[in-house]
C-alpha positions as CSV (number, residue, x, y, z in Angstrom):
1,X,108.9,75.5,152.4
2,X,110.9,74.2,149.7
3,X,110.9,70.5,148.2
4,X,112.7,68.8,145.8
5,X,111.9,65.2,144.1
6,X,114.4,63.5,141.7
7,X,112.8,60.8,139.8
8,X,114.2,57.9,137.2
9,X,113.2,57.9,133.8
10,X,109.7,59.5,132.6
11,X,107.2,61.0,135.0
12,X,103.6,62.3,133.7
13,X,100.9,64.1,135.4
14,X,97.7,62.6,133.7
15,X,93.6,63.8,134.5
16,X,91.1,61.1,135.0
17,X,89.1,60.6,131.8
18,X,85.3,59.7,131.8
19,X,82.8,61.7,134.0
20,X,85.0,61.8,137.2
21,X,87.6,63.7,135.7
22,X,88.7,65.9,132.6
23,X,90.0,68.6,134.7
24,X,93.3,70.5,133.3
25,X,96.8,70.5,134.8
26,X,97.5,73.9,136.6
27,X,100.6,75.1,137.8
28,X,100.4,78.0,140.1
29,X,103.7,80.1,141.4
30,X,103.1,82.0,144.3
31,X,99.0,82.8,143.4
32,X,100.1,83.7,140.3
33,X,103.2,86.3,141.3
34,X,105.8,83.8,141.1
35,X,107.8,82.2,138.5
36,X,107.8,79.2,136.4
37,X,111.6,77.6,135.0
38,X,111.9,74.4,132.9
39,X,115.1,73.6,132.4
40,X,115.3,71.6,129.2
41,X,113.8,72.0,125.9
42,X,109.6,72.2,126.0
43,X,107.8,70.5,123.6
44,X,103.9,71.6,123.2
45,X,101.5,68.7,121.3
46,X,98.1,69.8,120.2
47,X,96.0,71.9,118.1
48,X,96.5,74.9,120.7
49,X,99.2,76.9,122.2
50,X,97.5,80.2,123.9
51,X,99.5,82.4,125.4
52,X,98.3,85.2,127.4
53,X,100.2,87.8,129.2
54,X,100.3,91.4,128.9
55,X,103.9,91.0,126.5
56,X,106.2,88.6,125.7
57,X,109.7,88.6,125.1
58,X,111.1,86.3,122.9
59,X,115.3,85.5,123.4
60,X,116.0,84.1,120.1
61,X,116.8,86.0,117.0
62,X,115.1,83.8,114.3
63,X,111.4,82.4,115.0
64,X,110.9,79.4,112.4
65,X,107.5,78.8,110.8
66,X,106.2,75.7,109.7
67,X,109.6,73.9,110.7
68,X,108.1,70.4,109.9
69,X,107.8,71.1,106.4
70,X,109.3,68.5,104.0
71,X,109.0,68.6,100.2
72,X,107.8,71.1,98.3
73,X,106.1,73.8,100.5
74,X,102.3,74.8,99.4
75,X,101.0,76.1,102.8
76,X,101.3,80.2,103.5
77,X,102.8,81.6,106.4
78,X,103.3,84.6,108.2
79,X,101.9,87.0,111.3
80,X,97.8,88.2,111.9
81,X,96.8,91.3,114.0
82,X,94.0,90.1,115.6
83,X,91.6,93.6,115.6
84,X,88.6,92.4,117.5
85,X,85.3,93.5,115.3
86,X,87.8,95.4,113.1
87,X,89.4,92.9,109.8
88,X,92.6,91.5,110.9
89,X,95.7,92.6,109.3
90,X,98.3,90.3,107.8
91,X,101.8,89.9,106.6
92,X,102.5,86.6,104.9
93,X,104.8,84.6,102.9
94,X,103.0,83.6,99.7
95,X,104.4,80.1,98.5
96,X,102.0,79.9,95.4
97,X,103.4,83.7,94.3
98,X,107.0,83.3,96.4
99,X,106.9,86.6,98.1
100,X,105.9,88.4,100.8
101,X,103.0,90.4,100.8
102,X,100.5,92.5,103.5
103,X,96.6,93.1,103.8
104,X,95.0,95.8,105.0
105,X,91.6,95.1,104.5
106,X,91.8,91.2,104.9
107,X,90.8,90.4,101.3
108,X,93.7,92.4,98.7
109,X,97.2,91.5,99.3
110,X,100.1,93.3,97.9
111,X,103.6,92.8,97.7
112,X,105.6,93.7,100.8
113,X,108.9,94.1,98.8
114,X,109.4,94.4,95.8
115,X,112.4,92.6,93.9
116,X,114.7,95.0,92.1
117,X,115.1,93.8,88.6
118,X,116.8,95.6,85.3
119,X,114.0,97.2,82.7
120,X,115.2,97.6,79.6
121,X,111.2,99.5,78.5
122,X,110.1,100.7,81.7
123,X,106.7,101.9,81.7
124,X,105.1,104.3,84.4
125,X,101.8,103.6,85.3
126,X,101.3,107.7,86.6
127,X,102.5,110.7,86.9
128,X,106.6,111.3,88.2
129,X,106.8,113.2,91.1
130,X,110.4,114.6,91.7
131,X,109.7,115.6,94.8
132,X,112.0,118.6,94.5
133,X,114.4,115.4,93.5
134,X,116.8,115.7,90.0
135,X,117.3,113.7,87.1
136,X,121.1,112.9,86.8
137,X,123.1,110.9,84.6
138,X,126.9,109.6,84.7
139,X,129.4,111.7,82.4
140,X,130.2,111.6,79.2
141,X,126.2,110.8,78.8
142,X,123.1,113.2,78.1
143,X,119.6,113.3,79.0
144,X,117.5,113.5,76.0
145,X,113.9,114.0,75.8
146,X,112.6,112.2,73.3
147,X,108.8,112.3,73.2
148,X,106.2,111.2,71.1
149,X,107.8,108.6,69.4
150,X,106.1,106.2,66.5
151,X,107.9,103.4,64.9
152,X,110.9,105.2,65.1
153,X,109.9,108.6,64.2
154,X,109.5,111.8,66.8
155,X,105.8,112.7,66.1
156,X,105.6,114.8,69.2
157,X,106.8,118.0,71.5
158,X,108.6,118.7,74.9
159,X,105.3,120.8,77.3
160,X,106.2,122.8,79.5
161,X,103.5,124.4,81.4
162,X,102.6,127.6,81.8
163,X,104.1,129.6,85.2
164,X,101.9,132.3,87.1
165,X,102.8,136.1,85.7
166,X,103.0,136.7,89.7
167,X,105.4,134.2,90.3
168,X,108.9,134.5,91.5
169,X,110.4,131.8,89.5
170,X,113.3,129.4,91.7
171,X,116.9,129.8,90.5
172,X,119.8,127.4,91.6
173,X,123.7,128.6,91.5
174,X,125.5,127.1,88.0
175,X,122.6,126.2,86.6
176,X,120.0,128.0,84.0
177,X,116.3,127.3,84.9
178,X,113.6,127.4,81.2
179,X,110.1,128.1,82.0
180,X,107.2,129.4,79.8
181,X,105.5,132.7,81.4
182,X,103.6,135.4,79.5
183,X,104.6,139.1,80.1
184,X,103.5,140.7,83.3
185,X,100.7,143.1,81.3
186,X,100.1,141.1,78.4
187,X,101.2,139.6,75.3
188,X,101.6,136.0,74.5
189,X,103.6,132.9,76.6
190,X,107.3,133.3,75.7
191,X,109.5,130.9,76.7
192,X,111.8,132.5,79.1
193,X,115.1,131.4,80.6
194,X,116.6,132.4,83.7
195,X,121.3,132.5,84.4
196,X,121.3,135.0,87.8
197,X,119.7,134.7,90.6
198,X,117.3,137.9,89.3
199,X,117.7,137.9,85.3
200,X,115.2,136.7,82.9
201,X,115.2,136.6,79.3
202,X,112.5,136.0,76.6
203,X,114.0,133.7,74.0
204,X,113.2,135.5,71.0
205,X,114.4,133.7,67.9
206,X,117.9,135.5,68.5
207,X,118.7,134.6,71.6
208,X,117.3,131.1,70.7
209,X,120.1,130.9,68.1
210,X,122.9,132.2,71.0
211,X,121.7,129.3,73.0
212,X,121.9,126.6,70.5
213,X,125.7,127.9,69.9
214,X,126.3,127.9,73.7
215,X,124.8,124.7,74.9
């Protein structure tokens, strides 16, 4: 049976304080199957909102953090996995920092994103890994190697490593792949250079000279 109460002005549900009351305010739909509308905007005041159900679906496209906020901001903010006995995961915004930045082992945080800036002297910290990737650069411009340099002066040497006798070295159409690989009997690492897809040349000091003319 259905009932319906309209009411002027405020109406509040209060618990008895003292010993004779403290109880909470429950609102049960249908032993628990049903559902529960409010039809107006909900305003929760307290230390606490728990929610727990199974999932929940959220409508709006923005959630808002620390929305009461005024001045300059100096409080954190941001989403915790809670992992049981396991350390909780975080990402946050970091106002003392201004970025956003994730734990994985609740004590070092690192930045989630970082800001893409122009370096003039850019320094790597390890080793480049191509990934099978290439280096390319706009025309008219070349790539130059310049290593080993020392106020101003070139004090060291391009390395290439030395490749497996045994191995079949890669070759890509319109291009001319230079590897070092010693003679399959013996002899001494020669810098070889490869222009087919199955010729390979040693570049002897003659051919090194026909090179220099060509490229």
């Amino acid at each position: 049976m259905s009932s319906f109460d309209r009411i002027t002005g405020n109406y509040t549900l209060q618990t008895l304080a003292g010993s004779c009351g403290q109880g909470d305010i429950r609102i049960v739909a249908n032993d628990g199957d049903g559902n529960i509308y409010l039809n107006g905007n909900l305003y929760v005041i307290g230390t606490l909102a728990n929610v727990k159900s199974e999932t929940t679906y959220v409508t709006d496209n923005y959630i808002r953090l620390t929305s009461e906020v005024e001045g300059t901001p100096v409080m954190n903010a941001g989403l915790i996995v809670d992992r049981g006995n396991e350390c909780h995961v975080e990402i946050r915004w970091n106002e003392t920092r201004d970025r956003w930045e994730y734990t994985e082992n609740c004590t070092t945080y690192y930045p989630l994103l970082g800001k893409v800036q122009q370096d003039l002297t850019p320094v790597l910290g390890g080793d480049l890994n191509l990934n099978c990737r290439q280096i390319r650069t706009d025309y008219p411009c070349n790539i130059v190697l310049n290593p080993g340099i020392q106020n101003g002066v070139t004090r060291g040497a391009v390395e290439i490593k030395e490749v497996s006798p045994l191995e079949n070295v890669g070759y890509n159409s319109g291009s001319s792949t230079i590897y070092a690989k010693p003679p399959d009997d013996c002899g001494d690492i020669g810098l070889r250079v490869r222009t087919a897809s199955k010729e390979e040349k040693l570049v002897s000091r003659r051919y090194a000279a026909v090179l220099s003319l060509v490229l």
